[in-house]
C-alpha positions in Angstrom: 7.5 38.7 -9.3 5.0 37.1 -11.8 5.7 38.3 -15.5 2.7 40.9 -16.8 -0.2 38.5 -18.1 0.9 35.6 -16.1 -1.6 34.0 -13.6 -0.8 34.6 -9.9 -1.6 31.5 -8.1 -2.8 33.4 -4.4 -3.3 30.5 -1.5 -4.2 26.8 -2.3 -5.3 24.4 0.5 -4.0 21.4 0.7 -6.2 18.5 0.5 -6.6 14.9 2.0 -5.4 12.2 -0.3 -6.8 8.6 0.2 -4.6 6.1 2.5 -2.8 4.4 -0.6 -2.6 7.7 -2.9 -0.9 9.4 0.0 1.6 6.9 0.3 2.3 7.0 -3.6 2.4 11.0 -3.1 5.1 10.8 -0.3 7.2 7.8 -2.1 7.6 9.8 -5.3 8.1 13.4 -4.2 10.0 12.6 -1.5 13.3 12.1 -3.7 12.8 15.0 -6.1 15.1 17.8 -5.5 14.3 21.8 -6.8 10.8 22.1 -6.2 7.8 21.3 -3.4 5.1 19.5 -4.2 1.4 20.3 -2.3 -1.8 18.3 -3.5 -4.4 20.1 -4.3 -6.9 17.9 -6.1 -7.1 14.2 -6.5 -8.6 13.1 -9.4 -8.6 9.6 -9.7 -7.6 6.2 -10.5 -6.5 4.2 -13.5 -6.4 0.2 -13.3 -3.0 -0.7 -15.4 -0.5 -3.0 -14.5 -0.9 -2.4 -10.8 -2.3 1.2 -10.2 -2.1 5.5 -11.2 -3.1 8.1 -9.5 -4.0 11.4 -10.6 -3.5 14.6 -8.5 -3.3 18.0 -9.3 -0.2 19.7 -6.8 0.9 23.0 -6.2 4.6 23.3 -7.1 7.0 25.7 -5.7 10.3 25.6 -7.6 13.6 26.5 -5.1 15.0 29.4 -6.8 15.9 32.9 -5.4 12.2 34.1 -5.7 10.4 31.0 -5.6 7.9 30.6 -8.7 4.6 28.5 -7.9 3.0 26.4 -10.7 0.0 23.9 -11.3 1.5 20.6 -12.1 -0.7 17.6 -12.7 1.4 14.0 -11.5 0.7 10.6 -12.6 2.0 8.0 -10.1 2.1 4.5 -11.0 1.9 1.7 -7.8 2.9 -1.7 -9.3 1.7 -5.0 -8.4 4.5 -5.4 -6.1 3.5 -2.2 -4.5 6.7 0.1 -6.0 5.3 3.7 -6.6 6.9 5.5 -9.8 6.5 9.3 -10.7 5.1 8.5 -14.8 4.6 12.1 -15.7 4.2 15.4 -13.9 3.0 18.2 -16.7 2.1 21.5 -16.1 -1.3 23.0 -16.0 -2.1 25.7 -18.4 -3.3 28.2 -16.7 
């Protein structure tokens, strides 16, 4: 049960990523434990050494009564084509 004054997050869609995003997406959350990840919104791309990609994903942490929460990720493909979780932060909502 969401605490009073907290946001309820009701139903999010999920949305198509682009070919290599999607990839990215899969590598990365694939191998994180305690939680589900669902994109929601992609945002974009960064040129760095290789590439990021943005997305906004619905997170559902395991516990007994599982809590949702807006994360933004940052996912880093290098040159070599290795995809790396950089960040995944919260959205304030």
């Amino acid at each position: 049960m969401a605490q009073l004054g907290s946001w309820n997050i009701d139903e999010m869609k999920s949305v198509n990523l682009p070919q290599k995003a999607q990839s990215a997406f899969t590598a990365v959350t694939s191998g994180l434990m305690g939680a589900d990840y669902m994109p929601v919104l992609y945002v974009g791309t960064q040129q760095v050494n290789g590439t990021n990609y943005c997305i906004l994903a619905l997170q559902t942490l395991m516990t007994a009564e599982p809590e949702k929460r807006l994360v933004k990720m940052i996912i880093n493909v290098d040159i070599k084509g290795v995809a790396s979780l950089v960040s995944i932060s919260q959205v304030g909502l």
